[in-house]
C-alpha positions, 0 to 999 in steps of 0.5 A, a space after each residue: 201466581 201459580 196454580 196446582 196444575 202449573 208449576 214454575 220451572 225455577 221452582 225445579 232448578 233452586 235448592 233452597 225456596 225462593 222470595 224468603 222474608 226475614 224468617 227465613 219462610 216463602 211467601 206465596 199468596 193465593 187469594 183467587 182460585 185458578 184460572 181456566 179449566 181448573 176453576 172449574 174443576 174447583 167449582 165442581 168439588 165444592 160443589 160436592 164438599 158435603 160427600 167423602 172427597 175422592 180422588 181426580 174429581 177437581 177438587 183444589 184444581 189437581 190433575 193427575 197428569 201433573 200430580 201423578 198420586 194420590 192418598 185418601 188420608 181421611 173421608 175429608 182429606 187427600 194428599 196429592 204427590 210425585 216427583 217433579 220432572 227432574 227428579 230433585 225435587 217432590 211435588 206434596 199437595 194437600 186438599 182438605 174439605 171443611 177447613 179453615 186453618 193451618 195443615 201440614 204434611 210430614 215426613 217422619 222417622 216413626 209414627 210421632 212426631 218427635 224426629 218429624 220433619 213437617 211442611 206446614 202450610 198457614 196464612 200471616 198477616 192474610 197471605 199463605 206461607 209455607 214453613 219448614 218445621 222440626 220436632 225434637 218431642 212433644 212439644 210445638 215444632 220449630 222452624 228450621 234454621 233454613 228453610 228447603 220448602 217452596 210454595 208453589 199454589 194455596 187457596 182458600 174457598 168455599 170452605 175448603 183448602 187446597 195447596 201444594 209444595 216442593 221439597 228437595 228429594 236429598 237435603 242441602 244443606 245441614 239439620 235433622 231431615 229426611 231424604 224422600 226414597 223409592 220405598 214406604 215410609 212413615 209419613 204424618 198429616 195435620 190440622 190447626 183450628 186456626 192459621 197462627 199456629 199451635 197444638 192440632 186440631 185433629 192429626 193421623 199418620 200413615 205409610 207412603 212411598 212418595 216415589 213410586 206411589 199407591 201399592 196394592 195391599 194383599 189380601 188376606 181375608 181368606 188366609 187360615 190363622 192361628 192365635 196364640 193368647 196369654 191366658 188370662 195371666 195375673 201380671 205380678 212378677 213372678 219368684 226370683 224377679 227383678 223389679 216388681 214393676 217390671 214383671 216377665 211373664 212367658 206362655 207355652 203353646 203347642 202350635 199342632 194344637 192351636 192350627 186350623 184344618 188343612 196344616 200339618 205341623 209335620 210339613 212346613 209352612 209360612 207364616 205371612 203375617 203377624 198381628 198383635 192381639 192386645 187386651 185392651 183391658 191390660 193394654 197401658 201394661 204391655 210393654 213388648 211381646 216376643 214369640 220364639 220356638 223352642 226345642 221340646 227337650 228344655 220344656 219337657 225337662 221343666 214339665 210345661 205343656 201347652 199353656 202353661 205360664 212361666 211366672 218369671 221370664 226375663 231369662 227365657 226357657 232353656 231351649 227357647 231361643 229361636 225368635 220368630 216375632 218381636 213387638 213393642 208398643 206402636 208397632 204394626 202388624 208384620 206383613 211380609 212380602 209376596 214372595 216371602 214367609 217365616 217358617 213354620 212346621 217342619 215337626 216344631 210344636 212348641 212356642 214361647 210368646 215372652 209377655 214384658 209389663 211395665 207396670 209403674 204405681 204397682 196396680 193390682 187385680 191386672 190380667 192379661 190375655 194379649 198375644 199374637 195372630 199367625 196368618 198363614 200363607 196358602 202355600 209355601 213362598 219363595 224365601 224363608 224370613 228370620 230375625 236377626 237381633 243386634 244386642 250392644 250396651 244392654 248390660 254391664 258385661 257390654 258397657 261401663 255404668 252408665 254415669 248418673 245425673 247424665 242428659 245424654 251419654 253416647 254407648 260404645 258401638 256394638 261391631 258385628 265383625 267380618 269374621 262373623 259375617 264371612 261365615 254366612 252361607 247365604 248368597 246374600 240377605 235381603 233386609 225386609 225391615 229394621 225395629 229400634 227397641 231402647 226401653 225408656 231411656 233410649 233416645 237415638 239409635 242407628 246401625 250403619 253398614 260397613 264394607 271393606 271399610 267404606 260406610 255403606 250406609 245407615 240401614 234406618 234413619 229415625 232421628 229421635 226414637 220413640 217409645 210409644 211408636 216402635 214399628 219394623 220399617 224397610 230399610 233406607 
């Protein structure tokens, strides 16, 4: 038997796992901890289970010369990881304090599991196995047709578990995986309250870059700010709108009046991180949110000043064109890279935040005051952000109808063309994230990267799109 300190060598040089039973799943049993040093060093941590369990203390027998990173997922929860001396494959440990059950890391395309690829780790018929999983919705994940996880240790004492598996760092063979890259990515955690498994027990999801490990986060607390919030806004649709249960509702802000001391609006700046401020009292009606800039002729000609409310606003102000900060639910907050800042200033006051609602049984007495919280950056950085938005088959100028009665229907692909792109003036651009947005309906998206007719690659891979989770992630 293994133990999470000694790795098989066979274990690094084997695609798919090893000793299968007839499901296609490995079984490894671990019955008694490790030997040695490491039982000590378990000892210790169990000794310790009622404190917050913390990293390279023993517990579950990992050492950080053979486990190189390590997570704190929740007071109770570690994930050990690093690639494996080959660099095929990926070393995932789990160590959870109080717990008697299946668990289960996942690698995910977003922050839910529809999409997820999940290890799962359980005991059947009193030996551990590690399985192979994958979530087309919200439904209990399947197994895998075949499986690419091999257990290398479990054990299951003094109340605690403790297990470690590895995984291919590129698929091998076919199915709806994701290959482990050298960037952050969204990964989930899991806990049954038994081994047979079935619907979590408790869950949570969190970004890791498996490759490189931990980053240091920067620290903004210090950083001036800025709000820019709806004012408590009736969310009705406005005249001439649409769809009465999807109202459109802008507000105009002048920015030289909302920044703190020290900012002149004539001078630039960046921004280094925008946050969504969401009225947790109108919270299940907020769709999306875009904050653009506008120029001051089309709102002065409309006679908006600042905090003004444009009823009706899926169509947005003339002049209002320039978006800054897209959002939509399950989104993060948007933080740029050290190096990097949206632009703002420069003379530009004036500043649309597009307020989308779904509203779908028509509730009435709704009031918002959502919005959005600018971080300023304490001094210019070295590369100016933007947004730049990919738009295909969202009306039918772009597209045919779309037939009735359909389960899934493919769009004609949107191409940007060379001729476009050849126009650039920019030595190159540098991807910082890519959002999906497909309302409810949509059920995959993906933009590939062509060059001189070679397929470069896909710029984000998210299997299943999901509404409740949308995010800017790094591009693959």
């Amino acid at each position: 038997m293994n133990s999470a300190n000694e790795l098989s060598p066979r274990d690094a040089r084997v695609c798919l796992p090893r000793r299968p039973n007839e499901a296609g799943r490995v079984l490894r049993s671990q019955q008694s901890a490790p030997s040695g040093m490491a039982r000590l060093l378990l000892a210790a941590g169990f000794f310790t289970a009622a404190a917050a369990a913390t990293c390279w203390d023993g517990a579950g027998g990992f050492a950080q010369d053979k486990w190189p990173h390590c997570t704190q997922l929740a007071s109770d929860i570690l994930m050990y990881y690093g690639p494996d001396s080959t660099n095929q494959f990926m070393k995932l440990g789990l160590f959870v304090e109080n717990h008697a059950g299946w668990s289960a890391l996942a690698l995910g395309g977003n922050g839910g599991m529809k999409g997820a690829q999940q290890f799962v780790v359980r005991k059947e018929a009193g030996q551990f196995i590690a399985e192979e999983r994958y979530s087309t919705d919200y439904v209990t994940p399947q197994l895998q047709p075949s499986q690419e996880v091999t257990l290398i240790f479990a054990s299951e004492e003094g109340g605690n578990i403790a297990w470690g598996v590895l995984v291919p760092m590129k698929a091998c063979s076919g199915g709806d995986r994701y290959p482990i890259e050298d960037v952050s990515k969204f990964m989930h955690w899991a806990l049954g309250a038994e081994h047979a498994f079935s619907h979590h027990s408790r869950r949570g999801q969190f970004h890791a870059n498996l490759v490189s490990g931990p980053t240091t986060t920067e620290d903004m607390s210090s950083y001036a700010s800025a709000d820019m919030l709806m004012p408590d806004v009736s969310v009705v649709m406005g005249a001439g709108g649409n769809d009465a249960k999807n109202p459109y509702i802008c507000g105009i802000f002048d920015l030289e009046q909302l920044l703190p001391a020290g900012k002149d609006i004539s001078s630039k700046f960046h921004v280094a991180k925008f946050s969504a401020i969401v009225d947790q009292d109108s919270s299940q009606y907020v769709h999306h949110m875009i904050l653009y800039e506008c120029e001051p002729w089309g709102l002065q000609s409309a006679g908006y000043t600042h905090l003004s409310i444009v009823p009706e606003c899926e169509s947005m102000p003339p002049s209002c064109n320039s978006m800054k900060w897209p959002w939509a639910v399950g989104s993060e907050p948007l933080v740029l890279p050290t190096n990097v800042g949206m632009p703002f200033g420069s003379g530009s006051r004036w500043y649309a935040l597009q307020m989308h609602y779904y509203n779908p049984s028509l509730h009435t007495g709704v009031r918002d005051s959502s919005g959005v919280r600018l971080t300023f950056a304490p001094a210019l950085r070295t590369f100016d952000a933007a947004v730049f938005r990919f738009n295909g088959g969202t009306d039918s100028e772009m597209r045919a109808d779309i037939p009735a009665g359909q389960q899934e229907y493919v769009l004609k692909e949107a191409v940007v063309p060379s001729q476009c792109t050849d126009s650039w003036t920019a030595d190159e651009v540098n991807v910082v994230g890519v959002v999906y947005h497909a309302h409810l309906v949509g059920k995959s998206l993906n933009i590939d990267v062509v060059r001189a007719d070679t397929l470069v690659g896909t710029m984000r891979l998210e299997h299943l799109y999901d509404f409740n989770h949308q995010s800017l992630e790094p591009p693959s």
